[in-house]
Backbone as CSV, one residue per row, in Angstrom:
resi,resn,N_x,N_y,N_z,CA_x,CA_y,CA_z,C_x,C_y,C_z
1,UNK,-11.743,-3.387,25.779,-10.384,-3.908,25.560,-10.040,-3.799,24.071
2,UNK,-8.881,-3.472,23.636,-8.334,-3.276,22.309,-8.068,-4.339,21.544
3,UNK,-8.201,-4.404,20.642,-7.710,-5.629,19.470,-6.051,-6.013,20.037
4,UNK,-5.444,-5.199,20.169,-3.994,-5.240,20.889,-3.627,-6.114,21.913
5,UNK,-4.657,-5.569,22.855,-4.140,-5.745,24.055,-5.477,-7.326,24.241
6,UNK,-6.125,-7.324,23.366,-6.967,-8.845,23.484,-5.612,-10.157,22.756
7,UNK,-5.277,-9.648,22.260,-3.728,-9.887,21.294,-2.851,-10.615,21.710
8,UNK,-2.419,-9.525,22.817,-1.540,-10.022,23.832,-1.168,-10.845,25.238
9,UNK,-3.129,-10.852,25.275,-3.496,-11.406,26.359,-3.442,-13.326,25.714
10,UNK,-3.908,-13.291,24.708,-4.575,-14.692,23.921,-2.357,-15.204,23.480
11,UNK,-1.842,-14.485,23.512,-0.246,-14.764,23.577,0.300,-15.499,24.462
12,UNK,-0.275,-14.738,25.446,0.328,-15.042,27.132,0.268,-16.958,27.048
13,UNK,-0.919,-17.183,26.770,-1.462,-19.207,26.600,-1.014,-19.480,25.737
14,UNK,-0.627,-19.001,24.689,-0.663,-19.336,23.658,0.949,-19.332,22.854
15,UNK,1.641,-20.092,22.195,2.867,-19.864,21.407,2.621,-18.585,20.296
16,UNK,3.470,-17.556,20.481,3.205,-16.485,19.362,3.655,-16.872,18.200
17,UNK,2.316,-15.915,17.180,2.489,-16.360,15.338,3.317,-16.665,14.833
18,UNK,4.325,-17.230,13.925,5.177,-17.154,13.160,5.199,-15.334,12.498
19,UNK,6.488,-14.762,12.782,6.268,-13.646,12.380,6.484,-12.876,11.521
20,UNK,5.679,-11.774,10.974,5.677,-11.165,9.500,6.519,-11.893,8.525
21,UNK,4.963,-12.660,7.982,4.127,-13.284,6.893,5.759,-14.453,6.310
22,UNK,6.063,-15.088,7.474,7.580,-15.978,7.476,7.362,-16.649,6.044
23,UNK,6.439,-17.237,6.107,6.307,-18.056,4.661,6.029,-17.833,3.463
24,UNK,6.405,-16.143,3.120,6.082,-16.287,2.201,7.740,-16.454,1.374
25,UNK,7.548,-16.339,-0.145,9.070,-16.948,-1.111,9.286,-15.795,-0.817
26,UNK,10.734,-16.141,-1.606,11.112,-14.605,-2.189,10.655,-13.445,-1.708
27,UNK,11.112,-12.967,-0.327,10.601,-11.562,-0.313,11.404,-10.337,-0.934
28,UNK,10.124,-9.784,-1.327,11.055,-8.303,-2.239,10.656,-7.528,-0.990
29,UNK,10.287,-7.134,-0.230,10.063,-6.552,1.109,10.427,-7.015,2.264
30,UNK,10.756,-6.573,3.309,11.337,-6.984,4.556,11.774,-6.163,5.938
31,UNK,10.386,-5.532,6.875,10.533,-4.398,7.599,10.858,-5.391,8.806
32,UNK,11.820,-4.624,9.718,12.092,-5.014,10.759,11.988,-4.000,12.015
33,UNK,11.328,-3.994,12.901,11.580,-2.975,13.964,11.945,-1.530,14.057
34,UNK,10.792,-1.410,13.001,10.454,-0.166,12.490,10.071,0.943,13.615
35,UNK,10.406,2.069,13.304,10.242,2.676,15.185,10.088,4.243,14.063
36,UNK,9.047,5.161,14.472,9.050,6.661,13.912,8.340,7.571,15.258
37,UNK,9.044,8.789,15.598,8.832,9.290,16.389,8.383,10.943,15.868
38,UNK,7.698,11.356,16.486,6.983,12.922,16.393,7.445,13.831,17.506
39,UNK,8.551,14.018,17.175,9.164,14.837,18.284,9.279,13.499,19.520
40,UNK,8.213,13.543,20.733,8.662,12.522,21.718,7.050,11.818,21.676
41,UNK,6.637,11.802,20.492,5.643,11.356,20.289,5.941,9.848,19.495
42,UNK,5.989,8.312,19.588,6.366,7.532,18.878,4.916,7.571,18.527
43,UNK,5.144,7.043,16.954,4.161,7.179,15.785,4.201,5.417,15.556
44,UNK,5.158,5.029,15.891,5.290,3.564,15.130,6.269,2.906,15.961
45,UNK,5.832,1.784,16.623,6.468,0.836,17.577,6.770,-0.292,17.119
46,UNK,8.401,-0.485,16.691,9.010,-1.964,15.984,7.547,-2.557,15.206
47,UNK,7.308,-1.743,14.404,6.869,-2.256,13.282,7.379,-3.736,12.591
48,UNK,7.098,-4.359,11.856,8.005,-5.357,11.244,6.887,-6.526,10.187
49,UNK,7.108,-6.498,9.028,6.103,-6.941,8.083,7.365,-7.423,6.809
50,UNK,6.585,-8.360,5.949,7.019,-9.005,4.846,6.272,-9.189,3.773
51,UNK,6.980,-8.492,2.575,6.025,-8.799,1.528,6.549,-9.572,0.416
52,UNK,5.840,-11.101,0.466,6.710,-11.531,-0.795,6.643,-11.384,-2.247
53,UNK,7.348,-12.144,-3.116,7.266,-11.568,-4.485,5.894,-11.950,-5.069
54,UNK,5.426,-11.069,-5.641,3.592,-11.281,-6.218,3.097,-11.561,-5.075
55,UNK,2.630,-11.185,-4.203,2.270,-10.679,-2.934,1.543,-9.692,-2.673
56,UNK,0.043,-9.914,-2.330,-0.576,-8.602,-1.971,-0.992,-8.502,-0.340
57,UNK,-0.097,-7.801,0.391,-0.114,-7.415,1.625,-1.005,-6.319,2.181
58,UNK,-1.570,-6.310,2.831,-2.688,-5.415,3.503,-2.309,-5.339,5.016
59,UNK,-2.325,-3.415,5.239,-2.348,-3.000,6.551,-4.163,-2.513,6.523
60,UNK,-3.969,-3.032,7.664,-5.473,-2.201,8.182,-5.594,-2.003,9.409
61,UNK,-6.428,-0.484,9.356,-6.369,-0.509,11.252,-7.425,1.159,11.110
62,UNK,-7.897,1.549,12.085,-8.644,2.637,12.009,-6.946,3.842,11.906
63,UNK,-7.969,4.790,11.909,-7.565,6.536,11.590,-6.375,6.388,12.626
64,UNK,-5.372,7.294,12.971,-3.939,7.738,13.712,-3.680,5.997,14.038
65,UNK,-3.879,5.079,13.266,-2.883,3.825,13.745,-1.465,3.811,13.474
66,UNK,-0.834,4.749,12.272,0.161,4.646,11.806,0.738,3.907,10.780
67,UNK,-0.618,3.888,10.083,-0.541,2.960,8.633,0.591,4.167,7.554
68,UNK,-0.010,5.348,7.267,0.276,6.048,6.611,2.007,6.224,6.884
69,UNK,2.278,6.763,7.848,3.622,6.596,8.673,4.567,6.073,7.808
70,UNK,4.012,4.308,8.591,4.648,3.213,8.446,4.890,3.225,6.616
71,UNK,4.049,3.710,5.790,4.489,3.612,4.422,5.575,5.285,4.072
72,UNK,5.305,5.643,4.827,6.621,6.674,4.454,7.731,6.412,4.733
73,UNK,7.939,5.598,5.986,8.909,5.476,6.606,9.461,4.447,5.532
74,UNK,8.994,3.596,5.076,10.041,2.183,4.399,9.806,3.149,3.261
75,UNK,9.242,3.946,2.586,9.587,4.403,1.839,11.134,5.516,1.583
76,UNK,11.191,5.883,2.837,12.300,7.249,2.804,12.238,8.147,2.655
77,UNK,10.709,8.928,3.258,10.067,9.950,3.032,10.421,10.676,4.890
78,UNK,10.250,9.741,5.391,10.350,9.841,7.159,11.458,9.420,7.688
79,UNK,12.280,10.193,8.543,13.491,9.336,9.039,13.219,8.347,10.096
80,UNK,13.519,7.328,10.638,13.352,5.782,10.916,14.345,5.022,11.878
81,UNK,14.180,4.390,12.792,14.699,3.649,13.025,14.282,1.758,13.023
82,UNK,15.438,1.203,12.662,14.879,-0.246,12.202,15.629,-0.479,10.839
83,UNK,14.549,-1.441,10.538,15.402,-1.960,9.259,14.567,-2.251,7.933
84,UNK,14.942,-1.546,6.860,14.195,-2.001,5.764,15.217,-2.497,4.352
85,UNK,14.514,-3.845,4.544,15.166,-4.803,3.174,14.774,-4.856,2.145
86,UNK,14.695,-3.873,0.575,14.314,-3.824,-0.647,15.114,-4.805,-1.087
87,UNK,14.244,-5.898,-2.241,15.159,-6.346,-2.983,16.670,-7.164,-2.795
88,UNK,16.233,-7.299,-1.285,17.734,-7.865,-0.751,18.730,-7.307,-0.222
89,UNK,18.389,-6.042,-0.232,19.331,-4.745,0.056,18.827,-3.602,1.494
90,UNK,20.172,-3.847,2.378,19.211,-2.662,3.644,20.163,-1.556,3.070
91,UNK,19.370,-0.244,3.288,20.452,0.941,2.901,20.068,1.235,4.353
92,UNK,21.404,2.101,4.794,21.857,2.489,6.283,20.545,3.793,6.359
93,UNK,20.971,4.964,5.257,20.261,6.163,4.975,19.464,6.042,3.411
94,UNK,18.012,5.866,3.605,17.549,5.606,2.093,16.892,6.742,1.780
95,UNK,17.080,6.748,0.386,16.763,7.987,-0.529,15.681,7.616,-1.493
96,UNK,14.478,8.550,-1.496,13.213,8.593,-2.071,13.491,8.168,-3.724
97,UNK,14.487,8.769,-4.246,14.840,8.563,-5.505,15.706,7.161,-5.848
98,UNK,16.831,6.862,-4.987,16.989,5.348,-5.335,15.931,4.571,-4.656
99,UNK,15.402,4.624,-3.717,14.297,3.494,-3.692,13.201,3.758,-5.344
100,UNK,12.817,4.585,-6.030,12.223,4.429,-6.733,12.925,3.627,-8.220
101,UNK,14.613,4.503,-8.514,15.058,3.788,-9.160,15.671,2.319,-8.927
102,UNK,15.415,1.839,-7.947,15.481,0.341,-7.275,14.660,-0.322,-7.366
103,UNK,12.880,0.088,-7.816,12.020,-0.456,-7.917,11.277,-0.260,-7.066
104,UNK,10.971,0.830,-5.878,9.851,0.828,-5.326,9.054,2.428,-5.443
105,UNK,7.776,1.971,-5.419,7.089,3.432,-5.681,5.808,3.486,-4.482
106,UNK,5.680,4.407,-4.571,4.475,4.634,-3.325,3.330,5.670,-4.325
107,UNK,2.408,5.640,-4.051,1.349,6.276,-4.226,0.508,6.577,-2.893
108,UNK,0.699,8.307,-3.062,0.196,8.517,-1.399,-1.468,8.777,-1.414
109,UNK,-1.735,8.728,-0.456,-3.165,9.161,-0.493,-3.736,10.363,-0.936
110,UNK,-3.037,11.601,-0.933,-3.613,11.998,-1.615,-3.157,12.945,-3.229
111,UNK,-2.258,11.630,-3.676,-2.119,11.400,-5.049,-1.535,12.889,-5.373
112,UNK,-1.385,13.117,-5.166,-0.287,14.733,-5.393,0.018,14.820,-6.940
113,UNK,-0.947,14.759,-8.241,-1.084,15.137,-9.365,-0.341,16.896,-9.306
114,UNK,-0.295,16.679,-11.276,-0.495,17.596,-11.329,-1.156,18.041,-12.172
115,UNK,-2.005,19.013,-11.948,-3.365,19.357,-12.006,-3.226,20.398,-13.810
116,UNK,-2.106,21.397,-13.817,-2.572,22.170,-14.816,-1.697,21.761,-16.299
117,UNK,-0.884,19.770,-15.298,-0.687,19.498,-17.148,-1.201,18.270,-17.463
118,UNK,-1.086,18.363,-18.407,-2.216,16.623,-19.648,-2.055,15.311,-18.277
119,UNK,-3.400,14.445,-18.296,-2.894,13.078,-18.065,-1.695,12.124,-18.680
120,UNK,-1.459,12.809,-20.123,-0.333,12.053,-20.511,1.025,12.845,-20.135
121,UNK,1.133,13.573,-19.897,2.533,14.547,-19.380,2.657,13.823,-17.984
122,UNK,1.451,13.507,-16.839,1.829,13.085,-15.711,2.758,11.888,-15.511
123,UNK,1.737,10.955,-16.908,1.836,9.471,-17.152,4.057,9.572,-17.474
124,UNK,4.044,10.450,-18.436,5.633,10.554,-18.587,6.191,10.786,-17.332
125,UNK,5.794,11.705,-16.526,6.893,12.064,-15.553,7.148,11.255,-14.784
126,UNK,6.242,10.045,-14.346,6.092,8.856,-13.773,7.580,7.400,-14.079
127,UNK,7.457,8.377,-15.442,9.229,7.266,-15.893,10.186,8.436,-15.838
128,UNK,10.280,9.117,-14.671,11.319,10.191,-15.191,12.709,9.374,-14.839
129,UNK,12.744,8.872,-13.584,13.906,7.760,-13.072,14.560,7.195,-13.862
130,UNK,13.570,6.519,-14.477,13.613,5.245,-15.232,14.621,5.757,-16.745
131,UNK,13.667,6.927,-17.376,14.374,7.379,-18.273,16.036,8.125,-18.309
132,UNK,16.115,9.278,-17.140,17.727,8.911,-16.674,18.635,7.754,-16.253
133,UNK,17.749,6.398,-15.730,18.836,5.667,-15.601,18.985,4.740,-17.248
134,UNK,18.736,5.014,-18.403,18.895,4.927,-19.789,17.800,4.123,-20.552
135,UNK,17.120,3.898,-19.205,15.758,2.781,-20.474,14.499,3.774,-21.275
136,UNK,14.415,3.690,-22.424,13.912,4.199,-23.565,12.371,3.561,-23.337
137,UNK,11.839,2.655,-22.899,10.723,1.933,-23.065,9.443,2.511,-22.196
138,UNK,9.512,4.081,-22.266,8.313,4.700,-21.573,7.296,4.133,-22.608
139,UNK,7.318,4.712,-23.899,6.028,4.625,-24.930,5.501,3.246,-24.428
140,UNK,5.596,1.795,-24.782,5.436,0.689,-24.265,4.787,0.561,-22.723
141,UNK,5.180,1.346,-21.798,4.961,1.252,-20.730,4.017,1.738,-20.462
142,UNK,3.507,3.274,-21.051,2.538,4.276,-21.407,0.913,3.381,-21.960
143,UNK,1.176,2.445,-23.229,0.453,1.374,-23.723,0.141,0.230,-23.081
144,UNK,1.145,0.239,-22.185,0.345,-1.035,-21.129,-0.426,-0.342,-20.039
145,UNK,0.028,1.283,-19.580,-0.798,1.411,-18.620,-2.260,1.949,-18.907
146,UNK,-2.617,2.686,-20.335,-3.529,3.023,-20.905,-4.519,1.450,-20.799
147,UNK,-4.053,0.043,-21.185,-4.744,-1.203,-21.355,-5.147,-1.272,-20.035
148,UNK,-4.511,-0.851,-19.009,-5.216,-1.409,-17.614,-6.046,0.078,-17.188
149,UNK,-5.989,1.116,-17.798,-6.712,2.705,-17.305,-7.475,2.991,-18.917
150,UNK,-8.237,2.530,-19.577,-8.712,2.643,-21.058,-9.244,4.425,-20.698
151,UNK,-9.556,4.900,-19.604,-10.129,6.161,-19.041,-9.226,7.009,-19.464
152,UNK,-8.031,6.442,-19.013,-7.011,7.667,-18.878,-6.598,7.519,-20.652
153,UNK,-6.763,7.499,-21.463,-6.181,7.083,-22.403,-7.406,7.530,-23.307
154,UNK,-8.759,7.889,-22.748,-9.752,8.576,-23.386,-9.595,10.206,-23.017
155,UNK,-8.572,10.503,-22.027,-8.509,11.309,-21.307,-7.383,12.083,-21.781
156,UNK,-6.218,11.259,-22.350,-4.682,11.788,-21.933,-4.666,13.391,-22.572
157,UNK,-5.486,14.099,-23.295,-4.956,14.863,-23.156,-5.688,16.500,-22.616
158,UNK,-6.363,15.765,-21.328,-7.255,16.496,-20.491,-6.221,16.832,-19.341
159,UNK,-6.317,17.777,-18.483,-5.824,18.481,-17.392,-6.201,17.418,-16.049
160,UNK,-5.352,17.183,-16.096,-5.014,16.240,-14.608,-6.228,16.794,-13.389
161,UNK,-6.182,17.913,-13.520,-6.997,18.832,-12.417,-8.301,19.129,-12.908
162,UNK,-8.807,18.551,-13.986,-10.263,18.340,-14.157,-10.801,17.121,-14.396
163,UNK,-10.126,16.125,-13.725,-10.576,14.732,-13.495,-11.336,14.330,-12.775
164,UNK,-12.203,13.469,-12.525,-13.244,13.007,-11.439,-11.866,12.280,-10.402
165,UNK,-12.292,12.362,-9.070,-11.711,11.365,-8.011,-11.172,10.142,-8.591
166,UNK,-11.808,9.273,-9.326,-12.022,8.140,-9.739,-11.036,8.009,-10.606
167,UNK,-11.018,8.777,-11.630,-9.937,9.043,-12.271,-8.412,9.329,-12.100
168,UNK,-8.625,10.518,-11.044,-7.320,10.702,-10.786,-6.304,9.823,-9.918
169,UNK,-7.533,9.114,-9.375,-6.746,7.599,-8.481,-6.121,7.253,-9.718
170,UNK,-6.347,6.614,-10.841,-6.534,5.670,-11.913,-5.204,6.692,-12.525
171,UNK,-5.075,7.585,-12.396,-3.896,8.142,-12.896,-2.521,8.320,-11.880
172,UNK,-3.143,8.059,-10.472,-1.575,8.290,-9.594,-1.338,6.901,-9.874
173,UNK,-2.019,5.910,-10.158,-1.835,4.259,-9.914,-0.579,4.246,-11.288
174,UNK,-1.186,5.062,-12.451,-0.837,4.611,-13.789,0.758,5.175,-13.986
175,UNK,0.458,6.547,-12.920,1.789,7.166,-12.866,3.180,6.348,-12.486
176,UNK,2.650,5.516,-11.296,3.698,4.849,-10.155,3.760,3.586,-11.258
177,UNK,3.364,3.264,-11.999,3.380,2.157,-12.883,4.510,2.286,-13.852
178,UNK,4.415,3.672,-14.259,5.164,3.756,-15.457,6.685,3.939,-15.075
179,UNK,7.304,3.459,-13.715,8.501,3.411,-13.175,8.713,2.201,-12.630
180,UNK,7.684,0.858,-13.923,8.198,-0.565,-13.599,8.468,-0.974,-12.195
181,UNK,7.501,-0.729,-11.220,8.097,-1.142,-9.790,8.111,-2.594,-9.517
182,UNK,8.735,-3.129,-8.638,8.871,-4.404,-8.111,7.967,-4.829,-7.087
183,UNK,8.206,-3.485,-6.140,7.042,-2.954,-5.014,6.407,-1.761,-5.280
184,UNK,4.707,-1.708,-5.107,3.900,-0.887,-5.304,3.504,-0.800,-4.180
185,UNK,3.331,0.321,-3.334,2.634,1.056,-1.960,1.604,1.718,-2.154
186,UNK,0.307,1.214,-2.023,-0.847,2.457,-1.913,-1.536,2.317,-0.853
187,UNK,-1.247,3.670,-0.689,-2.292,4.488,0.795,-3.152,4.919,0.798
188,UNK,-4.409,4.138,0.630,-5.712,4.050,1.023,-6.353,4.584,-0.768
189,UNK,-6.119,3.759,-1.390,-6.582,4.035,-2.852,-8.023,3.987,-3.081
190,UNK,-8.635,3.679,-1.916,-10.543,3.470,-2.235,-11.055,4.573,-1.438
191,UNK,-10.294,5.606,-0.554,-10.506,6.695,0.029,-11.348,7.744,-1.167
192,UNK,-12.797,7.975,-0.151,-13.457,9.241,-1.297,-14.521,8.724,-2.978
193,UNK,-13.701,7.217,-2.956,-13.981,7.194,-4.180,-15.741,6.094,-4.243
194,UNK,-16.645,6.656,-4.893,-17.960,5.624,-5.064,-17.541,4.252,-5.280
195,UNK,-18.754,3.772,-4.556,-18.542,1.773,-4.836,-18.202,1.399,-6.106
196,UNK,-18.531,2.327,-7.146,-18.575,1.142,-8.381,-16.836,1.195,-8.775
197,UNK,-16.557,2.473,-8.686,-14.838,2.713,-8.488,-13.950,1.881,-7.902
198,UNK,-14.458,1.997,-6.823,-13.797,1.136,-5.857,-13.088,-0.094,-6.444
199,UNK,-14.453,-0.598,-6.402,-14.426,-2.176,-7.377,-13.342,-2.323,-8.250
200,UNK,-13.788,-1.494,-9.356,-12.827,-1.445,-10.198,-11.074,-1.130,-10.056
201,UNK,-10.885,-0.074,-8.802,-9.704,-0.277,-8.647,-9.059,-1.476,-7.583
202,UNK,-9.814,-2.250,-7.235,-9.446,-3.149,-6.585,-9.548,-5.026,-7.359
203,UNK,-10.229,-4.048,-8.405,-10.048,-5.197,-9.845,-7.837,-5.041,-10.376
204,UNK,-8.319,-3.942,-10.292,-6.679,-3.327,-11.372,-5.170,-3.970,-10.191
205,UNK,-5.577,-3.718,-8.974,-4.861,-4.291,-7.803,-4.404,-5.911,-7.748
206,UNK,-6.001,-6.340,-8.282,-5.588,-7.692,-8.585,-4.710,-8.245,-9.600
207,UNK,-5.302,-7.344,-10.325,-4.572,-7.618,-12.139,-2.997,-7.567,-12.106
208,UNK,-2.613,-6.466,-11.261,-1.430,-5.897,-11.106,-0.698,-7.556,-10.315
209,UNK,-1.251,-7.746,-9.474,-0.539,-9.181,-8.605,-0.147,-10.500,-9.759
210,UNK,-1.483,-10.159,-10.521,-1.332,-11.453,-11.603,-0.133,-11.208,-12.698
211,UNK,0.507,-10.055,-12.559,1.658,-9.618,-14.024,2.834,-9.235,-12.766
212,UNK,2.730,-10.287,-11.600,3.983,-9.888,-11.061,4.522,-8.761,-10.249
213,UNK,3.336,-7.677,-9.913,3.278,-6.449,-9.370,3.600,-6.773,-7.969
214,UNK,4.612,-7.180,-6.669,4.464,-7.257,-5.535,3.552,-5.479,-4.825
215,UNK,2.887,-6.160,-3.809,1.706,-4.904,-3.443,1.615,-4.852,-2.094
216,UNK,1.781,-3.560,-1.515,1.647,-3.338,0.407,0.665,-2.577,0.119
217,UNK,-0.382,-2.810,0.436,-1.441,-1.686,0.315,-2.076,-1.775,1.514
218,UNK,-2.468,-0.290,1.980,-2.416,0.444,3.184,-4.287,0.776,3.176
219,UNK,-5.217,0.489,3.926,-6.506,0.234,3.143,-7.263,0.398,4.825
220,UNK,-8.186,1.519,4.842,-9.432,1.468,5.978,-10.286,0.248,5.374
221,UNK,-10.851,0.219,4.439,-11.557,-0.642,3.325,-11.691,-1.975,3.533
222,UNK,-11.687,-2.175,4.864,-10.867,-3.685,5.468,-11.787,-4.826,4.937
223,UNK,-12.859,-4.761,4.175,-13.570,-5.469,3.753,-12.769,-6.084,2.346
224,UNK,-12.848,-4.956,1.465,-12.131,-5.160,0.255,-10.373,-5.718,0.181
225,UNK,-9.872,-5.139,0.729,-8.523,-5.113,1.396,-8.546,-6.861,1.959
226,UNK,-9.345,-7.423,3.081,-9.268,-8.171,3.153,-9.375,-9.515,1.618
227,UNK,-10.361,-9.217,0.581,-10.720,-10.031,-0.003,-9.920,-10.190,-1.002
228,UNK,-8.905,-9.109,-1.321,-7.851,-8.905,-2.427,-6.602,-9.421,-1.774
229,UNK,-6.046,-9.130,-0.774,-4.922,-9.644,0.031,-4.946,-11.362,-0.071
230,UNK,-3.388,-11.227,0.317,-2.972,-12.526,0.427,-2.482,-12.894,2.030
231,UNK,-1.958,-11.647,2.574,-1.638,-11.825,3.815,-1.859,-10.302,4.459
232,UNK,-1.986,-10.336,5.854,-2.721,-9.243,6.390,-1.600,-8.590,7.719
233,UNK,-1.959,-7.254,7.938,-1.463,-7.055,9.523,-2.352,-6.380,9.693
234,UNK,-2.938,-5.936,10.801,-3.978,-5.161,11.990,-3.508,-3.975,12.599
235,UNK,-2.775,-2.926,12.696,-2.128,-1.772,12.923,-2.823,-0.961,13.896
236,UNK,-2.650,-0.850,15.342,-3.395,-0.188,16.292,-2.309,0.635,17.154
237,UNK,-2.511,1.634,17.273,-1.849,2.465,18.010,-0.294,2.315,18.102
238,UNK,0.207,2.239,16.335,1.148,2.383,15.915,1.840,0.626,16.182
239,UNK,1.422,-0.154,16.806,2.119,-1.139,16.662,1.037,-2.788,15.787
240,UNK,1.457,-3.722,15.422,0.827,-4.476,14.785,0.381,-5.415,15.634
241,UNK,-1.046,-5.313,15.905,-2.083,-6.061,17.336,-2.324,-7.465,16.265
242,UNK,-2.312,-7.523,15.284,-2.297,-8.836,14.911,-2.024,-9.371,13.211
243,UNK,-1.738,-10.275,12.744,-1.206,-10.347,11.325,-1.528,-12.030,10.778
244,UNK,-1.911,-12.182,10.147,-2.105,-13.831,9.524,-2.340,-13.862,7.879
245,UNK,-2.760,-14.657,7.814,-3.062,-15.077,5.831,-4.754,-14.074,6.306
246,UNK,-4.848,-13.378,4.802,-6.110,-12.253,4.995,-7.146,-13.006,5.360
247,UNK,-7.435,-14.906,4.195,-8.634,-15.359,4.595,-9.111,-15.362,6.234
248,UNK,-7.808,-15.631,6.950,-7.990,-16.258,8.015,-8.533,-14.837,8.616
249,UNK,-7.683,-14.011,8.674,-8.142,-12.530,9.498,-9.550,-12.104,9.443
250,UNK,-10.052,-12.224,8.065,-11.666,-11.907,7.656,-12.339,-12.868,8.256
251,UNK,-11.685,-13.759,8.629,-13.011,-14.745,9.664,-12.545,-14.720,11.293
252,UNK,-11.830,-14.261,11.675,-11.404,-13.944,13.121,-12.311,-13.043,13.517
253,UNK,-13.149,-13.836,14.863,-14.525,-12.607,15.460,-14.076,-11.110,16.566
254,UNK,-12.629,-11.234,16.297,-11.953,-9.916,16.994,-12.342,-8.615,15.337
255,UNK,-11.781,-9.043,14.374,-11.654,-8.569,13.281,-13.014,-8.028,12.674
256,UNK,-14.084,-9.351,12.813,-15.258,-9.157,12.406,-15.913,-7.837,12.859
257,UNK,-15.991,-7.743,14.279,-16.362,-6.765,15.724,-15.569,-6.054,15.350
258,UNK,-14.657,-5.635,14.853,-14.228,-3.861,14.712,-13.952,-3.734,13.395
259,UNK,-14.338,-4.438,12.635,-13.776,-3.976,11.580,-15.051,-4.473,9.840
260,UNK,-15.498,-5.170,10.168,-16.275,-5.889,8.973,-17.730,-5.891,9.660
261,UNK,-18.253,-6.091,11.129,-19.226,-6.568,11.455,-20.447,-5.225,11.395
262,UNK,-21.509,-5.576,10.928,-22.531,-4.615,11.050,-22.821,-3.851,12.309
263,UNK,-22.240,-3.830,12.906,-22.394,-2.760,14.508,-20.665,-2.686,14.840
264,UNK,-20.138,-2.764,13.740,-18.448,-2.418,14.048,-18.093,-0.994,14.049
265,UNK,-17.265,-0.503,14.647,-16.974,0.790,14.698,-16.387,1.976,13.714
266,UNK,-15.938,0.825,12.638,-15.416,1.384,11.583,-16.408,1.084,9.848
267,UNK,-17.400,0.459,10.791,-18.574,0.295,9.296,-18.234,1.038,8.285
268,UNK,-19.186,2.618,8.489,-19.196,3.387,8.254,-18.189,3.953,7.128
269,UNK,-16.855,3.562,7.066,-15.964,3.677,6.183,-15.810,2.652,5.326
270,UNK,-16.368,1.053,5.501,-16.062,0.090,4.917,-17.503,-0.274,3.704
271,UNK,-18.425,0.288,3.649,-19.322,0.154,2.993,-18.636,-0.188,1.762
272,UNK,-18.917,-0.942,0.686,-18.988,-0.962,-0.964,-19.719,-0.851,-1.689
């Protein structure tokens, strides 16, 4: 039986959750009945999640759940049906470029650098928005992201495309930074990368929450993911089989059994 459909059964007795993450303040996020289709293939079934302000939100769910999707889609990368509330604002048809100059940025999984110019040329292009809509304060922004990446900043004027893994995470993170977001999206940022990395970027994740960074991060890693989060959803076969405050999820023995427990099915990816 599926995490889902154990879900729905424990519903049936039961009054259903308060839904996507009701309590938190101020949300700068706000998906509603999110729906993405693949030809006549639905990818994502009324989705619907909340992320509030300084907020670190975690999807987790194994491989084709529709984590990845689901962050294109509120991004405006995927066309959509449903509803997504930035900032207080639903746009009917949203555009990759005002959602970024609105404050939201995504960092995809697989970090789409570019490879044959400087870490610091990337780090600029990262405020390109920012700098057409008239704010001057890249340099500053550049200096705060070097303080949280000291690597990239030993680095800046090395080729993007001869970086370790580790690094070049540490540079799509620094990139999406330097366009001041409100909301930060990363899709699966501990993918590929060694434990001690890991760590560390799930140190910078935190750091980022503590200076006000609201965060949806999209994470197999359900171990880590769980321990950095503030509030959680469970993502199975495109729809959300379950969602609570993260502590609580990391101790739920549905969660444990597929996802954290030493004979879980997704171990194997969750190691640190």
């Amino acid at each position: 039986m599926t995490m889902q459909t154990q879900a729905q059964t424990q519903t049936q007795a039961h009054p259903p959750p308060t839904p996507s993450n009701a309590g938190a303040t101020s949300p700068v996020l706000e998906v509603k009945g999110l729906c993405v289709s693949y030809g006549k293939v639905e990818a994502l079934t009324n989705a619907t999640l909340t992320v509030g302000e300084g907020q670190i939100v975690t999807v987790i769910g194994p491989n084709g759940a529709g984590k990845t999707t689901m962050l294109s889609a509120i991004m405006g990368v995927l066309e959509a049906k449903g509803e997504v509330c930035f900032d207080g604002t639903v746009e009917a048809v949203p555009e990759v470029e005002r959602r970024v100059a609105r404050g939201m940025n995504l960092v995809p999984e697989k970090r789409e650098l570019f490879g044959e110019m400087s870490v610091e040329d990337n780090l600029v292009l990262g405020a390109f928005q920012r700098y057409r809509s008239g704010h001057r304060d890249h340099g500053q922004t550049m200096e705060e992201v070097y303080g949280l990446f000291p690597r990239l900043k030993e680095r800046r004027t090395q080729l993007a495309g001869t970086l370790s893994g580790g690094e070049r995470q540490m540079l799509a993170v620094g990139r999406a930074l330097m366009a001041r977001p409100k909301l930060l999206m990363l899709d699966e940022p501990s993918l590929g990368l060694a434990p001690l990395i890991v760590r560390e970027i799930f140190r910078i994740i935190a750091e980022l929450r503590r200076r006000g960074v609201s965060i949806l991060l999209v994470e197999q890693n359900a171990r880590a993911a769980l321990q950095v989060a503030d509030y959680a959803y469970v993502l199975e076969t495109g729809q959300v089989a379950m969602q609570g405050p993260a502590h609580q999820l990391a101790d739920d023995p549905r969660v444990i059994e597929a996802y954290l427990g030493l004979g879980g099915k997704h171990q194997a990816m969750l190691s640190t």
